[in-house]
N, C-alpha and C positions, 0 to 999 in steps of 0.2 A: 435230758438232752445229751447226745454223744459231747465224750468232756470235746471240749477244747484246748489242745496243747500248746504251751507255751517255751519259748525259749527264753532265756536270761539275758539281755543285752547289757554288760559292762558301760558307766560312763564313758565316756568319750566327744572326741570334737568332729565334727563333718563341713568340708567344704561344697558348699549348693552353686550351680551354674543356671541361671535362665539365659539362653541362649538369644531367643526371641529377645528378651527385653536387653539385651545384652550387661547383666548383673551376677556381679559372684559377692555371694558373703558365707561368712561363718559362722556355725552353730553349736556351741558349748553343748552338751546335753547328759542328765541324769539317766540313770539307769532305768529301765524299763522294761515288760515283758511284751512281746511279741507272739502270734500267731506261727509259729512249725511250719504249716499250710495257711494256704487259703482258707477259707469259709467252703463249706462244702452243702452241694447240694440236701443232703442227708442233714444237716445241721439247720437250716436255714428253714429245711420242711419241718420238723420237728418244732422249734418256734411261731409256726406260721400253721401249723395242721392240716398239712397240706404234702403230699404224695410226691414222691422223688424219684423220676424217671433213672437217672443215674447218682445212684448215691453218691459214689468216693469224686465225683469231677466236680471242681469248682460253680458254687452257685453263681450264676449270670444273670442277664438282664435287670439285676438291680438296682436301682434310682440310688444317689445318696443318701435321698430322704429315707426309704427302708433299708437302707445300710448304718447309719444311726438307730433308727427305733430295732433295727435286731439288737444294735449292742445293748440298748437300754434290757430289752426283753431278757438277755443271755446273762445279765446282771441280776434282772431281777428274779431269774430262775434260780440263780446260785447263790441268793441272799446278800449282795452286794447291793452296794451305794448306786442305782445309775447317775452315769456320766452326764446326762444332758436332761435337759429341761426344753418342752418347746412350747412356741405362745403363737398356736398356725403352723409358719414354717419358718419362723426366726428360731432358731436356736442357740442355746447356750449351752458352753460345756463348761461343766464345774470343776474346772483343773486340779481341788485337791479331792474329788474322790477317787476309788481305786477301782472300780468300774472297768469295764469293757468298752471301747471307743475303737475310733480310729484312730490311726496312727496319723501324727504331724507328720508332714513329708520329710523334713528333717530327723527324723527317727524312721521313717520307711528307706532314706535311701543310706542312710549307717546303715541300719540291720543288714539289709543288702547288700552292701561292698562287704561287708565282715572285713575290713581292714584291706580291700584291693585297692589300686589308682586306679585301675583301667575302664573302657566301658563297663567290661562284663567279668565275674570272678570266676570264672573257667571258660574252657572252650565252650562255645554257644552250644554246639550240636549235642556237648554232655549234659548240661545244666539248664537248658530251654526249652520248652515248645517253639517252633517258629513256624514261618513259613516253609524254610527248607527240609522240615518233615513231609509237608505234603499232608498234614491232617486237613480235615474239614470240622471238627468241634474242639473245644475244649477237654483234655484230657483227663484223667484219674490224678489225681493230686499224689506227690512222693512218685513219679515215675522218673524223673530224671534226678542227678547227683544235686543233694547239697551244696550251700556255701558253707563258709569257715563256720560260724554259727549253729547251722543245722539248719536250717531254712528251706525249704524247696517250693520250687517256683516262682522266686522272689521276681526275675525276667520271666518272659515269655507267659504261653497258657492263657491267662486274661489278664486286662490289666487291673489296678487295687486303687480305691477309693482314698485319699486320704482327705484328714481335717481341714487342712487349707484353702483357701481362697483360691484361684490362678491369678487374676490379675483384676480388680476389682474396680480399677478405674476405668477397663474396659467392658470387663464381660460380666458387671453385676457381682450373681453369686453364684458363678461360675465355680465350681470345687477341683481340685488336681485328680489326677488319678495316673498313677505311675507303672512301670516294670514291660509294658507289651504284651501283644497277644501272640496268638498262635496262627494269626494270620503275618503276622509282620513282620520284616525282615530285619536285619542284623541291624541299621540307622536305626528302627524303634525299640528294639529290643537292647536298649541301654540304663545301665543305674544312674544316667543325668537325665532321661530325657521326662520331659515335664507334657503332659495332652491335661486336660478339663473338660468339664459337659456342666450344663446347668442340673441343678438338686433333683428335677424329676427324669433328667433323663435315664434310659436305659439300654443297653446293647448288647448282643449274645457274647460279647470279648470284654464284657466290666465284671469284678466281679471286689470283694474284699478280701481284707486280711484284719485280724481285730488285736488291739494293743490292750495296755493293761498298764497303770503306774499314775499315782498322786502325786501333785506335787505340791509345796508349802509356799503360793505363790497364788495371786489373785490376776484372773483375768490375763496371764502371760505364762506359758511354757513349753519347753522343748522345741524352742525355735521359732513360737505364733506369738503373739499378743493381738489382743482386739486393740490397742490403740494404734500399732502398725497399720493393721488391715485399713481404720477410720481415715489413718495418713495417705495410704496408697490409694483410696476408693477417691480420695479427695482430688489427687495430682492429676497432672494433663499431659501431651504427650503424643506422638505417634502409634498407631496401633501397630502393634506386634508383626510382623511380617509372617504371609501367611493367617494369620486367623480375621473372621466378620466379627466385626465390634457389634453385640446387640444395641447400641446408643449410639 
């Protein structure tokens, strides 16, 4: 498989905003390696044996469901532990292997700011796809500048799957997915801004990014634990403004 490059992310703390729910908290976090790029169409074929219309651009239309089983696959290509175990479509991820997963959103949207406050860590027009290109696909991965990290197209281009739940008293097993597309203007193209879909969905602007890092901790890290999730899915509440509650 074409490797997969990673970058180094130093410990550090991130502060998370859900907007909609109107919640800020804090995320202590261990060191961890991150995705360079996106997942790339070329990568994605080569796991799945299957032909790639355009190699270097971000692979799309991918369900979270086959956004976990690539990383298991990308694992077990390279002789690593995979991350998750699944029974149907309940899954578990084994927090101390050192596998290929997704990123907790709390470690997607660090990597991302590389140390900014602001929405976005450069001028949008350098560092994004957006709308205000005027594209109509998904572009070549590395066409616009880095964050502080190395990262490119952590905004814009498509948006990235991560581990997390969205809001699970509402919307089920509804998953996050972060950064914006290259349809989307400057409001979604932000490092706070939170969207989800359910595990089978898919859409030409979703696509991944794959994390890497173990941690010495059962059922809880980098900002998730399953007994939160069990706590939140429990609570009640107003739904989110803006989003159909499936219940």
């Amino acid at each position: 498989m074409t490797d997969i490059e990673l970058a180094r992310i130093p410990a550090g703390a991130v502060a998370l905003h859900d907007a909609r729910r109107k919640v800020r908290w804090s995320v202590e976090l261990e060191a961890f390696g991150i995705g360079v790029y996106a997942v790339t169409q070329e990568q994605l074929a080569e796991i799945l044996g299957i032909a790639a219309r355009h190699p270097r651009r971000p692979a799309t239309d991918v369900s979270w469901l086959r956004a976990v089983r690539f990383c298991n696959a990308a694992s077990e290509w390279e002789g690593l532990d995979p991350a998750y175990t699944f029974d149907g479509e309940e899954i578990t991820w084994h927090v101390d292997s050192d596998g290929y997963r997704l990123p907790t959103e709390a470690e997607w949207e660090y990597a991302c700011r590389a140390g900014s406050t602001g929405p976005h860590y450069g001028l949008l027009a350098d560092v994004a796809w957006t709308s205000a290109d005027g594209v109509t696909a998904p572009q070549n991965v590395g066409g616009k500048l880095p964050n502080l990290h190395g990262l490119f197209d952590t905004l814009g281009n498509v948006w990235e799957w991560c581990w997390d739940l969205l809001d699970p008293a509402r919307y089920d097993a509804y998953r996050v997915f972060r950064g914006g597309g290259y349809a989307d203007d400057a409001w979604s193209v932000r490092a706070s801004t939170r969207r989800g879909g359910a595990p089978r969905m898919h859409h030409e602007d979703v696509g991944l990014r794959v994390a890497r890092g173990g941690f010495d901790t059962e059922k809880a890290a980098q900002g998730w634990s399953a007994r939160a999730d069990a706590e939140r899915a429990a609570g009640n509440g107003p739904a989110p403004l803006g989003w159909t509650p499936r219940r």
